[in-house]
C-alpha positions as CSV (number, residue, x, y, z in Angstrom):
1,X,0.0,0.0,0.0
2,X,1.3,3.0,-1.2
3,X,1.5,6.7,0.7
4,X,0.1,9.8,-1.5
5,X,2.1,12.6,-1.2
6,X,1.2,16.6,-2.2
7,X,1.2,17.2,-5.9
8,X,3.7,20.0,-7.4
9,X,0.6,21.3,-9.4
10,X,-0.5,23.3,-6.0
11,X,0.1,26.8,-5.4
12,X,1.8,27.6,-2.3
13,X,-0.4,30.3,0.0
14,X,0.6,34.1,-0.5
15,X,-0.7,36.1,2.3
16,X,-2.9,39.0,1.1
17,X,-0.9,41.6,2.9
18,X,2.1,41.2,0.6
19,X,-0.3,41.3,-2.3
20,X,-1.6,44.3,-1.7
21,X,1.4,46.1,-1.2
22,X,2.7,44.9,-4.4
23,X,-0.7,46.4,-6.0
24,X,-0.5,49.4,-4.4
25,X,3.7,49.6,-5.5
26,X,2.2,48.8,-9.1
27,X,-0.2,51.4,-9.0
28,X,2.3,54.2,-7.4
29,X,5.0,53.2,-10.6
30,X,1.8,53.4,-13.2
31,X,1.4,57.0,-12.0
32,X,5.2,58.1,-11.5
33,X,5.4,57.0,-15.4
34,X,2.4,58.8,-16.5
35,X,3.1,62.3,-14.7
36,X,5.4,63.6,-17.3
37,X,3.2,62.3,-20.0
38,X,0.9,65.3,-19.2
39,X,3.1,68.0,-18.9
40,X,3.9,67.4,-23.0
41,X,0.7,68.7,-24.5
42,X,0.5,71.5,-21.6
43,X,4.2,72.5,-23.3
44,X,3.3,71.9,-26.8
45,X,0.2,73.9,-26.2
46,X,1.5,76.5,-24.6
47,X,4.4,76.9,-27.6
48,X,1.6,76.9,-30.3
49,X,-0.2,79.7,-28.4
50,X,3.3,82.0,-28.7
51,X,3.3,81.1,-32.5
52,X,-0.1,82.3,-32.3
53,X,0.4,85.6,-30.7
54,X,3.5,86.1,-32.7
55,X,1.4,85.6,-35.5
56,X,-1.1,88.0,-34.3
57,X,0.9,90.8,-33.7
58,X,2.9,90.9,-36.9
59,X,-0.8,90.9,-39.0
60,X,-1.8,94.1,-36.7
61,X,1.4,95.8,-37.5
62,X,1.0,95.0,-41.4
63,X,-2.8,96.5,-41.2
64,X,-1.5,99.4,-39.5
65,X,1.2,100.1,-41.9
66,X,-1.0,99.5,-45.0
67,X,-3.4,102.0,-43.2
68,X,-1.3,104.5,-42.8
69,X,0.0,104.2,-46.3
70,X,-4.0,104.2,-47.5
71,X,-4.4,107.4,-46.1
72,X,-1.4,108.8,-47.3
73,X,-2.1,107.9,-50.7
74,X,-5.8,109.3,-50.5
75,X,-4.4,112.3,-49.2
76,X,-1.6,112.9,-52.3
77,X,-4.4,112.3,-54.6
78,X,-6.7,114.7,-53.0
79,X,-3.3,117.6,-53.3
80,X,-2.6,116.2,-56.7
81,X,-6.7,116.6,-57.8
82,X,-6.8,120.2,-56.4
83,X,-3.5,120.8,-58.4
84,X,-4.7,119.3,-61.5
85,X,-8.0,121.5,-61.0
86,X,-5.9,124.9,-60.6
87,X,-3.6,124.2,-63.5
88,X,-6.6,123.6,-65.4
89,X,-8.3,126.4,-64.6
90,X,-5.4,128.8,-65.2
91,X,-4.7,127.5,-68.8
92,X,-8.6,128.5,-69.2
93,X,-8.3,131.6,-67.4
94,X,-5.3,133.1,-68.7
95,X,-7.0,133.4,-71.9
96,X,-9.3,135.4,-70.6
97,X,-6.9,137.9,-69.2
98,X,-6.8,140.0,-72.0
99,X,-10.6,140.7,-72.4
100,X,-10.8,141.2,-68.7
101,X,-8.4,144.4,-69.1
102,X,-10.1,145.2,-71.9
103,X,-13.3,145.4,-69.6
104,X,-11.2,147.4,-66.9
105,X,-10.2,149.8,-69.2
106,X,-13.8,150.1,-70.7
107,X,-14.9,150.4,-66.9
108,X,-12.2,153.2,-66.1
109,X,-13.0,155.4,-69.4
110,X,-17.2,155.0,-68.4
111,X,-17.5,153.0,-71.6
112,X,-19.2,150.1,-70.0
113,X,-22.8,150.6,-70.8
114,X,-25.8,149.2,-72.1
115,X,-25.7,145.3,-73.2
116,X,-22.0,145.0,-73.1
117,X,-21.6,146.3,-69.4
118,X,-24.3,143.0,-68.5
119,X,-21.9,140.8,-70.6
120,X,-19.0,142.1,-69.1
121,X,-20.2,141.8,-65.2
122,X,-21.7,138.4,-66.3
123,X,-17.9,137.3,-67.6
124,X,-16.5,138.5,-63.9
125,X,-18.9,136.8,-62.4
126,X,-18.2,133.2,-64.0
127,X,-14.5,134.1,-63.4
128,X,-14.6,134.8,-59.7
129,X,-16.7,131.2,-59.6
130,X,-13.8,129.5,-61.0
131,X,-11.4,131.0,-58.6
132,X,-9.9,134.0,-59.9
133,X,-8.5,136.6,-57.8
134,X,-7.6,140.2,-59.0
135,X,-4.7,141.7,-56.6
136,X,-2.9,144.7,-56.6
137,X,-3.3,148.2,-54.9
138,X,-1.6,151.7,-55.1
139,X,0.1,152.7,-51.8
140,X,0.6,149.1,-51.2
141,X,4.4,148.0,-50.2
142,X,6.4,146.3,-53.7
143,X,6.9,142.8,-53.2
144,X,8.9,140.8,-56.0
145,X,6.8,137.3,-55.7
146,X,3.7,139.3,-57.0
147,X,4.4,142.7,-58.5
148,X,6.1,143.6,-61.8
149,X,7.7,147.2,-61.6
150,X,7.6,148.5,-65.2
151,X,8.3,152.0,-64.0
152,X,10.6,153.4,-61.4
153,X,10.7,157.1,-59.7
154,X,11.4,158.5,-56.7
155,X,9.3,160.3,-53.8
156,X,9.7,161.8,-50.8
157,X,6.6,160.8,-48.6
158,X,7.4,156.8,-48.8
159,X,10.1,155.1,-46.8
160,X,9.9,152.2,-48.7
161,X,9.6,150.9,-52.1
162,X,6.0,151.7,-52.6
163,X,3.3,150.5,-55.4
164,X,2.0,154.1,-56.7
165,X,0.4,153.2,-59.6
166,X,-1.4,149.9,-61.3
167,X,-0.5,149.8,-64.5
168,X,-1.9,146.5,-64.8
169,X,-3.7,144.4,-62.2
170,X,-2.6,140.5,-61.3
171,X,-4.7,137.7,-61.1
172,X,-4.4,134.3,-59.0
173,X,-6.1,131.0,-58.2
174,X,-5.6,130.1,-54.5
175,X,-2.0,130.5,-53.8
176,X,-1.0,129.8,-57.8
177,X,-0.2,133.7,-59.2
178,X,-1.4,133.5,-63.0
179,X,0.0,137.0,-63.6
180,X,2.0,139.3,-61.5
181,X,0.5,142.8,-61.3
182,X,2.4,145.3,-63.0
183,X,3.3,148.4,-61.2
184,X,5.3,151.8,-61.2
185,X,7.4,152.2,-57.6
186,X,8.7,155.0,-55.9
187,X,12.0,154.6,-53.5
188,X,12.8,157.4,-50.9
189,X,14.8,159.7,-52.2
190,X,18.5,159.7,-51.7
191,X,19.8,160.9,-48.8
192,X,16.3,161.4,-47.2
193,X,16.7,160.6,-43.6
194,X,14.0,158.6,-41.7
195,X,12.3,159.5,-38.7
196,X,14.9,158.5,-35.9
197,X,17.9,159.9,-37.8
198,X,15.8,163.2,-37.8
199,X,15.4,162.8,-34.3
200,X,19.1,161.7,-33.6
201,X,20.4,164.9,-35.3
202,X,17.8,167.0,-33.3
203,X,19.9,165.8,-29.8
204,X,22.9,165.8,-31.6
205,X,22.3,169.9,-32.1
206,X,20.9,170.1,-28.8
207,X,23.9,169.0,-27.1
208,X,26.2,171.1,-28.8
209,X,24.4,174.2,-27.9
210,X,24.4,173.0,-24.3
211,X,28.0,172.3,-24.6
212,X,27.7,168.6,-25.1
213,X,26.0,165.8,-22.9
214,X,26.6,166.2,-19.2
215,X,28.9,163.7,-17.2
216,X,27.4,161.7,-14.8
């Protein structure tokens, strides 16, 4: 009669303490591994979001400088319309000088009457519309940019070089001159002495006939 021993198919008995510190080791490892997993996309995201701004900023600054160059451009073509418009107009006008001295003239002698004189005022009148500006005035100081001296004298009761007579009126359109006006001057005379050289030789004859300025 044989004796039956224990099989080597049998598990030995683990006590369940050690097993569940070996789950709970497990469990700690699974999340030490998986903690710098999901700082990645938090990096990632955050570098994508910097490109983005980037992005961002340089599109603003190109919309601001294509702005600024929009209204720069609308603004030359504005200047360059006016200009266009004034040269225009004085080609059109500067025809027209002639006949308007010839209407002056007419006016000065008293032969603007009747059904010319309403042609006339109506020709001034479409004229002025357009822009035109008659300028120059007798007693008024001679300034180069806008008067033509055709005639030169001298006179005692100016102190400057002085407009004294419109031989021919100027026109302009804004600040474009389409003819100078054409003038005769008068200078001082030579060796007239202003006001404070009068009065300087006044003191000077004064204190000789007091036997010169006192001493202090």
């Amino acid at each position: 009669m044989t004796e039956e021993t224990p099989g080597f198919d049998e598990k030995p008995d683990v006590p369940s303490d050690a097993a569940s510190e070996d789950a709970a080791q497990a469990e700690s490892a699974d999340k030490a591994g998986s903690a710098p997993a999901g700082d990645v996309p938090d990096v990632a995201l955050q570098a994508q979001l910097d490109q983005v701004r980037t992005a961002l900023n340089e599109r603003t600054t190109d919309l601001q400088r294509l702005q600024a160059e929009y209204q720069n451009y609308r603004r030359r073509v504005e200047r360059d319309r006016v200009t266009v418009k004034e040269i225009a107009a004085a080609n059109l006008l500067s025809e027209l000088l002639p006949t308007l001295d010839d209407i002056g003239r007419a006016r000065e002698h008293g032969e603007l009457l009747g059904g010319f004189k309403s042609v006339a005022e109506s020709l001034e009148t479409v004229v002025a519309k357009l822009g035109l500006q008659q300028f120059g005035k007798e007693g008024e100081p001679f300034d180069p940019t806008i008067h033509e001296a055709l005639m030169h004298s001298y006179a005692p009761d100016v102190t400057e070089t002085t407009c004294v007579a419109i031989l021919q009126p100027g026109y302009r359109i804004g600040e474009r001159t389409i003819r100078p006006a054409r003038v005769a001057v008068a200078e001082p005379q030579p060796g007239a002495q202003g006001p404070k050289s009068t009065s300087d030789e006044d003191a000077k004859a004064s204190d000789e006939e007091s036997g010169g300025p006192e001493e202090g």
